[in-house]
Structures are given as structure tokens and as C-alpha cells.
C-alpha positions as CSV (number, residue, x, y, z in Angstrom):
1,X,0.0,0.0,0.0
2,X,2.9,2.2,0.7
3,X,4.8,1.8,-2.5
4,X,1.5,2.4,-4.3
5,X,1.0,5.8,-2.4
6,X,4.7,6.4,-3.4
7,X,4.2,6.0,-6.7
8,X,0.6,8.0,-7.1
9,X,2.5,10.6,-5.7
10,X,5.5,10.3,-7.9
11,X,3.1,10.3,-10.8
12,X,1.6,13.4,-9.6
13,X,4.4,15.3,-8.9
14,X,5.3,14.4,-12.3
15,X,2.3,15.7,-14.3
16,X,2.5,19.0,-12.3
17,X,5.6,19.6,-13.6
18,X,4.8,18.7,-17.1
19,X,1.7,21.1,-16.7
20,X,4.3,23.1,-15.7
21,X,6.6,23.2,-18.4
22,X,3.9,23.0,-21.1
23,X,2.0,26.0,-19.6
24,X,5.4,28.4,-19.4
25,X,6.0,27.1,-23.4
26,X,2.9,27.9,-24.6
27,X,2.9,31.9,-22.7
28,X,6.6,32.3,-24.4
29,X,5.1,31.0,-27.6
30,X,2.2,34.0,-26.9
31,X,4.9,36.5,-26.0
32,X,6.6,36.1,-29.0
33,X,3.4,35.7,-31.3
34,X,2.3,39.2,-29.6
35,X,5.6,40.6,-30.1
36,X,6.1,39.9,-34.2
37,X,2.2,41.0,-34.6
38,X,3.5,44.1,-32.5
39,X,7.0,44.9,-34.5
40,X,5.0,44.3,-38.0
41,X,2.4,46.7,-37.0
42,X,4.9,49.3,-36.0
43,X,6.8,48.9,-39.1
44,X,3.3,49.2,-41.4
45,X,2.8,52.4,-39.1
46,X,6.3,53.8,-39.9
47,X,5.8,53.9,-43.6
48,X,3.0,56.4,-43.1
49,X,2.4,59.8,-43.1
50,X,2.2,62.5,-40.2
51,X,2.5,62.6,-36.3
52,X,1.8,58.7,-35.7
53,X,4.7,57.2,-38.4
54,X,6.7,60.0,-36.7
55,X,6.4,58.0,-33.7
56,X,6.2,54.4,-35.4
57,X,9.7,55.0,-36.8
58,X,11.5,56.4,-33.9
59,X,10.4,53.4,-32.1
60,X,11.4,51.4,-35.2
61,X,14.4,52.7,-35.8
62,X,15.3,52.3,-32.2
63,X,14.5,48.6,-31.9
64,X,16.7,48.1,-34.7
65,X,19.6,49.3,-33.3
66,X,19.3,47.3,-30.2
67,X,18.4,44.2,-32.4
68,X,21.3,45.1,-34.5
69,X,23.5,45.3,-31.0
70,X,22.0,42.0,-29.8
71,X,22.8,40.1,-33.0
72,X,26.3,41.5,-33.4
73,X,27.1,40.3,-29.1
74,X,25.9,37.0,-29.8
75,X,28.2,36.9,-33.3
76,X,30.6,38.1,-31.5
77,X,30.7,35.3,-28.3
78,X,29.6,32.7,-30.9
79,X,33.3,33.1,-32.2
80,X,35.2,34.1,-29.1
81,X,35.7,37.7,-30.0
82,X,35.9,39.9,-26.6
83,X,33.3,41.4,-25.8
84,X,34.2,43.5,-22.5
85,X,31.2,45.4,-20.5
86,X,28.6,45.1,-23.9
87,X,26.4,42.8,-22.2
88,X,25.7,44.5,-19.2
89,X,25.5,47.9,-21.1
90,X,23.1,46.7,-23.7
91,X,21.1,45.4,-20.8
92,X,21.1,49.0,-19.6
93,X,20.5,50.2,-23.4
94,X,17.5,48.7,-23.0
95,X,16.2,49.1,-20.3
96,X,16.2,52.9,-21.5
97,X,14.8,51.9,-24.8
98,X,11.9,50.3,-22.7
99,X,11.0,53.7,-21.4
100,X,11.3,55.7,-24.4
101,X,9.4,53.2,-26.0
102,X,6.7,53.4,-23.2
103,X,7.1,57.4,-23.7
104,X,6.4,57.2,-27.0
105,X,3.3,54.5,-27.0
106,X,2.1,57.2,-24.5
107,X,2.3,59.9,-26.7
108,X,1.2,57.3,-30.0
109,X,-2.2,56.8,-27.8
110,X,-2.9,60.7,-27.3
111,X,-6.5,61.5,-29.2
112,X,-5.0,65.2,-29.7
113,X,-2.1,65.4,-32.6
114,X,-1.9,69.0,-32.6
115,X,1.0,69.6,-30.1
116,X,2.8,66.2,-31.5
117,X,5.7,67.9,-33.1
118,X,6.7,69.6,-30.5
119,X,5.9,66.8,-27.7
120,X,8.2,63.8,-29.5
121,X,11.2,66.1,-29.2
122,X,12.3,65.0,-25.8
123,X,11.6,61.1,-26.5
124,X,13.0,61.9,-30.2
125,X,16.5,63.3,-28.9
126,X,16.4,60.4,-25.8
127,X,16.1,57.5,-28.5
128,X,19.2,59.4,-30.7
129,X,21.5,58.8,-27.7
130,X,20.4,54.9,-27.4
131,X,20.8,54.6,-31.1
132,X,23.7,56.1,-31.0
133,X,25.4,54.3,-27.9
134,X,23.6,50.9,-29.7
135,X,26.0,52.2,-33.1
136,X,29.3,52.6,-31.1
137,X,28.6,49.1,-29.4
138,X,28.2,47.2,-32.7
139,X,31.4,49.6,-33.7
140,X,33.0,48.4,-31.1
141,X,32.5,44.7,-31.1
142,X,32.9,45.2,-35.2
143,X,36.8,46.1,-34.1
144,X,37.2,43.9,-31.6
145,X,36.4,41.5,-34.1
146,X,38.8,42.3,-36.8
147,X,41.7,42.9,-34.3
148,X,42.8,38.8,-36.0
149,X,43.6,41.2,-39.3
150,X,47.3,41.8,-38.6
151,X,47.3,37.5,-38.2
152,X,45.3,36.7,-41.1
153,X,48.0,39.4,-43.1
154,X,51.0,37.2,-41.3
155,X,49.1,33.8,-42.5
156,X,48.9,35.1,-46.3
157,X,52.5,36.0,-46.4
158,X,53.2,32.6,-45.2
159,X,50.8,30.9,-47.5
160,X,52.5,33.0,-50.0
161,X,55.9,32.2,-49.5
162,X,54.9,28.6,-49.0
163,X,53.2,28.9,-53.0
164,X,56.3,30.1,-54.4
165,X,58.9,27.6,-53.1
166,X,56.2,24.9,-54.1
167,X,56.3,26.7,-57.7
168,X,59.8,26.6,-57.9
169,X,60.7,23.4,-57.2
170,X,62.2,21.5,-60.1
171,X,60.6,17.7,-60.0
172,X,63.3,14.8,-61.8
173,X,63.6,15.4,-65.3
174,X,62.3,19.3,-65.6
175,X,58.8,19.1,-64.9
176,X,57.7,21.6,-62.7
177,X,56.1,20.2,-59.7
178,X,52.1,21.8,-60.0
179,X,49.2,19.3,-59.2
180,X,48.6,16.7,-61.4
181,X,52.2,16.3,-62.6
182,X,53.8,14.7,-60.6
183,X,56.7,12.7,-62.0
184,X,57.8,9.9,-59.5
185,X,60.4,7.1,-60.1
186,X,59.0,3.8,-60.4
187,X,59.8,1.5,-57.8
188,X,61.5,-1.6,-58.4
């Protein structure tokens, strides 16, 4: 009777933490359902005219940057290029976006477009300096990057040399030795 309790309650424990697992996949599934619906609406909006694509492409042009940032960090650790502080800043980076953006969506919702101009100044100039600080991180990680240039130039002078001396060298009986000529001596 004992082992049987044991196991119902293994068995349980068990299919709460499927529920579990299956409940937080299908809300990320949602999250990121919402969020493409979200980035292709703002990008229809940008290509508009007036106040609101004002707006729509601020935000847009903002969340490209970071995406841009995001993509070039994980380019960067996928092939063991330094990377310094730019995870923790581009954490920051967007945690400012986040407020802009909810500055903006604030001023995206307002019935009265009148004053618009003059009201997306403040958020306007506040997403230049994250897209600006996004554009000297992917600058940065882009040099980081190509700091292997001076090893790749040292590598090509070697395979260079290395194609020369291969090019010069005589083979037995005045062939030059390129591929597919080879001239061996039989052995007996």
C-alpha cells in the first residue's frame, strides 16, 4: 500500500511539472506571437504619413539598433571575439529603450495630434542617444572582431611564400612540380 501511495504521488508530482513546463511554453510561444504582430504593425505604421509614423519610426528605428546590438554580441561570443562590459551595457541600453518606447506609445495613444511635433522632441532626442550608444557598441564589437587582421595578413605572407617555393621546385627530369604532374620514379 505504501509503495503504491509512493508511486501516485511520484506520478503526480510528475504531471505538475509537465503542466508546468507545457503552460510556461505555450505563454513564451504567446509573448513572442504578440511581439512579431507588434514589430509588423509598428513597421506598417512607420511607412505612413504624419504625427503617428513619426512615432512608429523612432520606435522602429530604435528597436533596430538594439536588435542590431544584440545580433552582433551573440556573433561576437559565438566566435570568441571579446566582448568587455557590452552585455551588461546593452542590458542598460535597453532598459532605456523600454522607457522611451513606453514614452512614446504614451504619446502614440494621445486622441490630440496638434502639439505632436513639438511633444516627440524629448523622447526623439532620448532614442538618438540609445541609437547612438547601440551604433558605437556594434562599432565596437565590429573592431574587436577584426583585431585577428594583422594575423590573417601574417598567415597570407606565409601561405604565399609557402606557393612560391612549391612553384619553384624543379621535380626529376624538368617538370615543374604543379598538381597533377607529378613525375615519381617507379619502384622496383
Amino acid at each position: 500500500m505504501e509503495t503504491l501511495l509512493a508511486v501516485l504521488a511520484v506520478l503526480a508530482v510528475g504531471w505538475f511539472a509537465l503542466w508546468l513546463l507545457i503552460r510556461r511554453a505555450l505563454r513564451a510561444a504567446r509573448r513572442r506571437i504578440a511581439a512579431t504582430g507588434d514589430r509588423a504593425m509598428l513597421v506598417a505604421r512607420a511607412y505612413g504619413v504624419g504625427p503617428a509614423s513619426q512615432v512608429a519610426r523612432v520606435r522602429r528605428d530604435m528597436a533596430r539598433a538594439l536588435t542590431g546590438v544584440r545580433r552582433a554580441l551573440a556573433a561576437a561570443q559565438l566566435v570568441q571575439t571579446p566582448v568587455g562590459d557590452v552585455p551588461s551595457l546593452l542590458a542598460r541600453l535597453e532598459l532605456a529603450a523600454h522607457a522611451v518606447d513606453g514614452e512614446l506609445r504614451v504619446l502614440e495613444a494621445q486622441p490630440d495630434r496638434a502639439g505632436d511635433d513639438v511633444r516627440l522632441d524629448g523622447p526623439r532626442s532620448r532614442a538618438q542617444v540609445i541609437i547612438a550608444s547601440a551604433a558605437q557598441l556594434g562599432d565596437g564589437l565590429l573592431h574587436a572582431a577584426g583585431q585577428h587582421a594583422e594575423e590573417l595578413s601574417l598567415l597570407r605572407a606565409a601561405c604565399e611564400i609557402e606557393a612560391d617555393a612549391l612553384r619553384s621546385a624543379q621535380a626529376p627530369g624538368g617538370l615543374s612540380n604543379g598538381a597533377g604532374s607529378l613525375h615519381r620514379p617507379a619502384r622496383i
